[in-house]
C-alpha positions as CSV (number, residue, x, y, z in Angstrom):
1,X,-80.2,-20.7,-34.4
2,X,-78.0,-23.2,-33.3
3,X,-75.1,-21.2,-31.8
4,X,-75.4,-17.8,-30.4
5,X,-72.0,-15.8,-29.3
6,X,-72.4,-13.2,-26.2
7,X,-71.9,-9.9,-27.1
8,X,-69.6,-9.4,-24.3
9,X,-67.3,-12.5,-25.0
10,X,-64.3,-12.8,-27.1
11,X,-64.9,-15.8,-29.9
12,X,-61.3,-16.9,-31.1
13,X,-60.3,-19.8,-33.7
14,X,-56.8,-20.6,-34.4
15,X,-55.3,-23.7,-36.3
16,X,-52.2,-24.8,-37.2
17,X,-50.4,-28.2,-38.6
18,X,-48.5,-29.7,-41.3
19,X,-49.6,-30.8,-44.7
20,X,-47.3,-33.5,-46.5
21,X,-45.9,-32.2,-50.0
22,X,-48.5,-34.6,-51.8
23,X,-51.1,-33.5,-49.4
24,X,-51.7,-37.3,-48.6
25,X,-51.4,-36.3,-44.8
26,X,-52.4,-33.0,-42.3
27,X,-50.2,-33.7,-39.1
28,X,-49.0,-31.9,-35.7
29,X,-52.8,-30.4,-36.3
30,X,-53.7,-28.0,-33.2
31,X,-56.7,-26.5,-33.0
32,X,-58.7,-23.9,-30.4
33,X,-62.1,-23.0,-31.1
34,X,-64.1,-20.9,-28.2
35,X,-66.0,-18.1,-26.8
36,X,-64.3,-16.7,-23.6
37,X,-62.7,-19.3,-21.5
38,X,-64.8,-22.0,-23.0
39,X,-63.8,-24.1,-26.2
40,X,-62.8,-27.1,-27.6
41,X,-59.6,-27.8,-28.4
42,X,-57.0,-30.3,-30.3
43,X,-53.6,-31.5,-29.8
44,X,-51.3,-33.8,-32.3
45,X,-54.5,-34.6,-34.5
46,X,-53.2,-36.1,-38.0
47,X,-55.2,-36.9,-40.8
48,X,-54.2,-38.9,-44.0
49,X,-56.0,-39.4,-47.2
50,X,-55.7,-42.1,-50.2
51,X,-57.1,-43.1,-53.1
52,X,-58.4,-46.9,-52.4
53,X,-60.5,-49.1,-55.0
54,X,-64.1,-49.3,-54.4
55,X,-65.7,-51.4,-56.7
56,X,-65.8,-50.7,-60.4
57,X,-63.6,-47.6,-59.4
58,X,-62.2,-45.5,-56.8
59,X,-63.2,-43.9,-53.4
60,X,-61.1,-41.8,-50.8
61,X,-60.3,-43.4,-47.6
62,X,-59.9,-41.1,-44.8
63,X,-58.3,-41.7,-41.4
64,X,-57.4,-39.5,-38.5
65,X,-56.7,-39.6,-34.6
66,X,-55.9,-37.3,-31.7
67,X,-55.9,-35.3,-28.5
68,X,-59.1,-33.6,-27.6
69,X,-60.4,-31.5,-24.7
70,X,-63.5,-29.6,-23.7
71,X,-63.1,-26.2,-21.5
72,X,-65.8,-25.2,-19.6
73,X,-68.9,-27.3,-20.6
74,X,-71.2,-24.9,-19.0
75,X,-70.2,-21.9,-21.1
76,X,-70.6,-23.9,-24.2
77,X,-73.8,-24.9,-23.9
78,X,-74.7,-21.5,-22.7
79,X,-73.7,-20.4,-26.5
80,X,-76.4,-23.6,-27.8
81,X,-79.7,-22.5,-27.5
82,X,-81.3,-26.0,-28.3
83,X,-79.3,-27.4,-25.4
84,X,-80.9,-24.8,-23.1
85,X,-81.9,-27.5,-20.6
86,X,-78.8,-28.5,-19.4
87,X,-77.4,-24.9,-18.4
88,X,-76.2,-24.9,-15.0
89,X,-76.3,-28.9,-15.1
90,X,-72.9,-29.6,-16.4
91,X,-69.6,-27.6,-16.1
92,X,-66.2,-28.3,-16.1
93,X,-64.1,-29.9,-18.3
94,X,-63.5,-33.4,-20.1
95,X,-60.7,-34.3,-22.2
96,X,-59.4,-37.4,-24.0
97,X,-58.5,-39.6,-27.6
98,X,-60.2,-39.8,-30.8
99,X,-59.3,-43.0,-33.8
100,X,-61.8,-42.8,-36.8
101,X,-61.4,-44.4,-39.9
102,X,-63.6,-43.6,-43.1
103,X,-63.4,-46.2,-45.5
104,X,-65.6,-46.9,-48.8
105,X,-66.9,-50.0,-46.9
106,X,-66.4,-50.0,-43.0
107,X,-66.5,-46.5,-40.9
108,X,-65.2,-46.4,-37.5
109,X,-65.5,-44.0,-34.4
110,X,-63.5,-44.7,-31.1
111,X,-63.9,-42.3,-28.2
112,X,-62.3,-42.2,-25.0
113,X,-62.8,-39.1,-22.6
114,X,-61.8,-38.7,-18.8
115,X,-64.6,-37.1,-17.4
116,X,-62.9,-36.8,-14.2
117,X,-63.3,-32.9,-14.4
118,X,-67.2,-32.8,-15.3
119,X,-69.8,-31.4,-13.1
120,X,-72.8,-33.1,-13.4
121,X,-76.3,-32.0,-11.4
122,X,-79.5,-33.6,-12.8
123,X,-82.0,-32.8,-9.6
124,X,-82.4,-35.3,-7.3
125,X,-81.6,-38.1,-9.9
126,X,-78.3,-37.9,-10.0
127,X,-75.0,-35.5,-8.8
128,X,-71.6,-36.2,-10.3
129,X,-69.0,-33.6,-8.5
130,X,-65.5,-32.9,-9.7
131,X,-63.2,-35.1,-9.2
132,X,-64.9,-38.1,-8.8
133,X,-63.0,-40.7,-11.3
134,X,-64.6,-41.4,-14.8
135,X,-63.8,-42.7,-18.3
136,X,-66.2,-43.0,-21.0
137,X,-65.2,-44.9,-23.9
138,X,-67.3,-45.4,-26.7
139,X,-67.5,-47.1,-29.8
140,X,-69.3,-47.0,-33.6
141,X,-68.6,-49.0,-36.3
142,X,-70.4,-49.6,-39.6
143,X,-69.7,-52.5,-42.4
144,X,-71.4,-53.1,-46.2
145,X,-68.4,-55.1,-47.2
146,X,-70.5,-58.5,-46.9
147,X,-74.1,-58.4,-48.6
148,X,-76.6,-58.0,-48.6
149,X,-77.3,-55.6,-46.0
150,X,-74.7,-53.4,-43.7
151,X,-74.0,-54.2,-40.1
152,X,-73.3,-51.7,-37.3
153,X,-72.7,-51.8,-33.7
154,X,-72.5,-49.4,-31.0
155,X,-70.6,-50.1,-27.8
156,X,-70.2,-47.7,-24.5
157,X,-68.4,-48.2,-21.7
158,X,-68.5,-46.0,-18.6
159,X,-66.4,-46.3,-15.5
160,X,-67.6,-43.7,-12.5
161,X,-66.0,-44.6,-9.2
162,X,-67.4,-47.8,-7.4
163,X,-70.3,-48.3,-10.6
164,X,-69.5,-49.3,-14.3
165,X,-72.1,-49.6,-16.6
166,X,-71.3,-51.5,-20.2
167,X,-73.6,-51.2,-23.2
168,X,-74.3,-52.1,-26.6
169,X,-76.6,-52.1,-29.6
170,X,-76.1,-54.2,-33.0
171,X,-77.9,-54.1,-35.7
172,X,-77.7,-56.9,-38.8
173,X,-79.7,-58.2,-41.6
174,X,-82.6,-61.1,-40.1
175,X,-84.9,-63.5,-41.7
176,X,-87.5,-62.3,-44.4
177,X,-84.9,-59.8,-45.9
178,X,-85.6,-57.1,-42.3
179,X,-83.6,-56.2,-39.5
180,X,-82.6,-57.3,-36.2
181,X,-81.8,-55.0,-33.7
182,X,-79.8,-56.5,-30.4
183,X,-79.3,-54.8,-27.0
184,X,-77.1,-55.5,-24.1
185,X,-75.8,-54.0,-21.2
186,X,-74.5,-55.0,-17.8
187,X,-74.0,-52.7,-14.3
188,X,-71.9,-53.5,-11.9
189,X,-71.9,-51.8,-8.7
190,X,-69.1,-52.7,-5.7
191,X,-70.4,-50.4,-3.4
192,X,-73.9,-49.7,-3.7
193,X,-73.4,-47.4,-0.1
194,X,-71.7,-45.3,-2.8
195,X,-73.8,-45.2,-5.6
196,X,-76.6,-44.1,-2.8
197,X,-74.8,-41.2,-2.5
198,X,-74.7,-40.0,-6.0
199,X,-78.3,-40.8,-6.5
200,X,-80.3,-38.4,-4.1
201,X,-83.8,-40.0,-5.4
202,X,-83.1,-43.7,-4.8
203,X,-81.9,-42.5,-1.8
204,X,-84.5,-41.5,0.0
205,X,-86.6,-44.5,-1.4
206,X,-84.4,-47.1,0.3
207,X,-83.6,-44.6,3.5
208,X,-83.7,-46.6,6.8
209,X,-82.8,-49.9,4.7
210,X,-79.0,-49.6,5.4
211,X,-78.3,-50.6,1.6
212,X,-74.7,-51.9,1.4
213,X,-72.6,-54.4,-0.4
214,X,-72.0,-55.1,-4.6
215,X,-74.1,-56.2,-7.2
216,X,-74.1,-57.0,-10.8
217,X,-77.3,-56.4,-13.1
218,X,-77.1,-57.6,-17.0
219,X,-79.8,-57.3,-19.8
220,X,-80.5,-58.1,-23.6
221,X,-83.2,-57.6,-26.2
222,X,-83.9,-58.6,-29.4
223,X,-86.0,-57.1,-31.7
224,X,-87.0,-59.0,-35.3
225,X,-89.8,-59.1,-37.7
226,X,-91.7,-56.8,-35.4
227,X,-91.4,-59.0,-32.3
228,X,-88.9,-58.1,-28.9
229,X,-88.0,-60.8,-26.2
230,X,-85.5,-59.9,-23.7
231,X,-84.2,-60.9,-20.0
232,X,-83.1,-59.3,-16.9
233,X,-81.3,-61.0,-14.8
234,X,-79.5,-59.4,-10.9
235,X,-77.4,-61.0,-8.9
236,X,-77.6,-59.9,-5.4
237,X,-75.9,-62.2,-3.9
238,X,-73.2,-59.6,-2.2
239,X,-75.9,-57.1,-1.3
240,X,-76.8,-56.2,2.0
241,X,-80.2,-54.8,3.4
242,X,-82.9,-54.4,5.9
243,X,-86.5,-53.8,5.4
244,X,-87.6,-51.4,8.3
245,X,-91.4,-51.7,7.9
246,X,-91.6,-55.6,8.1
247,X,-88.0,-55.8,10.0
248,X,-86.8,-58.4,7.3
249,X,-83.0,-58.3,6.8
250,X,-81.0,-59.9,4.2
251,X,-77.5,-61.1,4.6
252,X,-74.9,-60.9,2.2
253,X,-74.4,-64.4,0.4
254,X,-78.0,-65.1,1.1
């Protein structure tokens, strides 16, 4: 079972829109799908389809965009029973844009969602409240237009308050006819008194150490043939701190 409906809640679809006379193109889509209070739903979606060559003949390409939201998170995933974990760890509500693009030889997906109105409680790891600013933007694309192999790359980009965090993951054809996988990603923190705050556990490992001050953190991995090499690299240079049990302190600049 991957969805179960409450007996005592009220499940509702409703769709509307407008389909071209050559129905080439669904547009004004609006959509509400959800159980109670809780649903997803669309505004201004459009959709067009067309008949493209592909080759020695012809494949449909298929491209869309529009306004998305998500009501209630909690009581969704109340309804999923393989996402059972996460019950009473996010609530709220998230909303933003979707672009995708189908095509007999590249694919793309590109999502952005404020996630100002989430809820997020993971334990002493990490507590997101409502409210606190945050965009999410993420990225997928996939190309077989140049042999021999396809490419595809993954990007994500999230903004929350005084931290961002940047990320990707590319993979092409290597040497020897395999793969190569790449990684990257890059924090950046301007106020890592903030970030403290959000992050119970790291907290109370650096308590007494007066943590203040920015910071940037970028790394990158590279997998081929069955063999990784990466780096980290931090620049602390801004950051601020004390160490109680030996009395060190380190200046910012320093």
């Amino acid at each position: 079972q991957w969805f179960v409906k409450p007996r005592e809640k009220r499940m509702q679809l409703e769709a509307s829109g407008v389909i071209d006379p050559d129905g080439s193109r669904l547009k004004r889509l609006r959509l509400w799908a959800g159980v109670g209070d809780a649903g997803l739903s669309v505004e201004e979606g459009a959709v067009s389809f067309s008949v493209v060559p592909a080759g020695a003949g012809e494949a449909i390409d298929i491209r869309g965009k529009g306004n998305w939201a998500v009501h209630d998170a909690g009581g969704l995933l109340a309804c999923i029973p393989a996402a059972r974990q996460w019950r009473g760890r996010l609530g709220g509500e998230l909303s933003g844009t979707c672009d995708f693009a189908f095509q007999p030889t590249r694919s793309r997906l590109h999502l952005v969602a404020s996630a100002t109105g989430l809820d997020v409680k993971l334990g002493e790891a990490f507590a997101k409240s409502a409210g606190d600013p945050t965009r999410v933007v993420l990225d997928l694309q996939s190309d077989s237009s140049v042999p021999p192999a396809p490419r595809s790359r993954a990007s994500l980009l999230v903004e929350f308050g005084a931290a961002s965090l940047e990320g990707y993951a590319s993979s092409s054809p290597g040497d020897g006819g395999g793969r190569e996988i790449r990684y990257g990603g890059r924090l950046r923190v301007s106020d890592a008194a903030w970030l403290l705050q959000r992050t119970p556990a790291l907290a109370r490992m650096l308590r007494g150490c007066d943590v203040r001050g920015s910071m940037v953190a970028t790394a990158s991995a590279a997998l081929s043939g069955g063999e990784i090499a990466g780096e980290i690299v931090c620049d602390a240079d801004d950051l601020q701190f004390r160490i109680p049990s030996v009395g060190g302190v380190k200046q910012r600049g320093s």
